[in-house]
C-alpha positions in Angstrom: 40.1 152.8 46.8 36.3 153.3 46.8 34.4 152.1 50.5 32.9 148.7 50.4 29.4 149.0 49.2 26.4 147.4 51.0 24.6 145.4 48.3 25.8 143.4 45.3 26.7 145.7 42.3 25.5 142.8 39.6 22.2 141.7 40.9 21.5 144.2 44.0 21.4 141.6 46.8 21.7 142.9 50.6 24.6 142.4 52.7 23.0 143.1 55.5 21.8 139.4 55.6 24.4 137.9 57.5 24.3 135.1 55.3 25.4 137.0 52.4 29.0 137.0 52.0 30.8 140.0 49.8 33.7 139.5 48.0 35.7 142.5 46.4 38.5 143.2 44.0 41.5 145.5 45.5 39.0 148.7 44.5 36.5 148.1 46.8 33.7 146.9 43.4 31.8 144.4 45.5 30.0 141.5 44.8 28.0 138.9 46.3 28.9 134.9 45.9 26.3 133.6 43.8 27.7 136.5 41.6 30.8 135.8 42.2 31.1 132.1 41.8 28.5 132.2 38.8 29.1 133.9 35.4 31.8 136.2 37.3 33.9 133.1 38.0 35.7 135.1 40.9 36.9 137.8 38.4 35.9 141.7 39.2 34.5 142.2 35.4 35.7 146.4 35.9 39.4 145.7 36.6 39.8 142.4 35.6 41.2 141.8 39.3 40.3 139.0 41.9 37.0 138.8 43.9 38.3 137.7 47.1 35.8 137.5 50.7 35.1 140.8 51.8 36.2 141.5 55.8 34.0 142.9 57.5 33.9 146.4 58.7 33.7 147.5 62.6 30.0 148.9 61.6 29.3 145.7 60.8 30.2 143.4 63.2 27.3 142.9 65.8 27.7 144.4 69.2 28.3 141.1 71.7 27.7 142.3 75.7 30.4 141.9 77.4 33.9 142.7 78.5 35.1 143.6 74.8 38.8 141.7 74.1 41.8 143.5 74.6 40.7 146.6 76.4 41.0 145.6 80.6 44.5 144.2 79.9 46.3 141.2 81.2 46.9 142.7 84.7 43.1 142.7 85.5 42.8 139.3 85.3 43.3 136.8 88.7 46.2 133.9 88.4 46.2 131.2 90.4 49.6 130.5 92.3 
């Protein structure tokens, strides 16, 4: 499986707009949704396979400040009673 790519391979469009949503086939070919939905009609046209919404990668999710979820552990936190 090839690593998600960071623009459209049809018409070149950024992902890094977040409100650019990729969609990829189970080989990592990745699309954006005006591509997708258009003359692609959800269809990866190298594999034949479906163009389903990409997830998105740790390097891509923005950095919230914080206590981050799951690290401190439930016996950190205070209960009443």
């Amino acid at each position: 499986m090839s690593s998600p790519k960071g623009k459209c391979q049809r018409c070149s469009a950024s992902f890094e707009d977040e409100s650019t949503d990729a969609y990829s086939c189970h080989h990592g070919c990745t699309f954006c949704g005006e591509c997708r939905n258009g003359d692609l009609n959800g269809i990866c046209p190298n594999c034949g396979g479906e163009l389903t919404l990409r997830d998105k990668t740790r390097s891509e999710i923005p950095f919230k400040s914080g206590r981050a979820c799951g690290l401190s552990g439930a016996s950190s936190l205070e209960h009443d009673g």
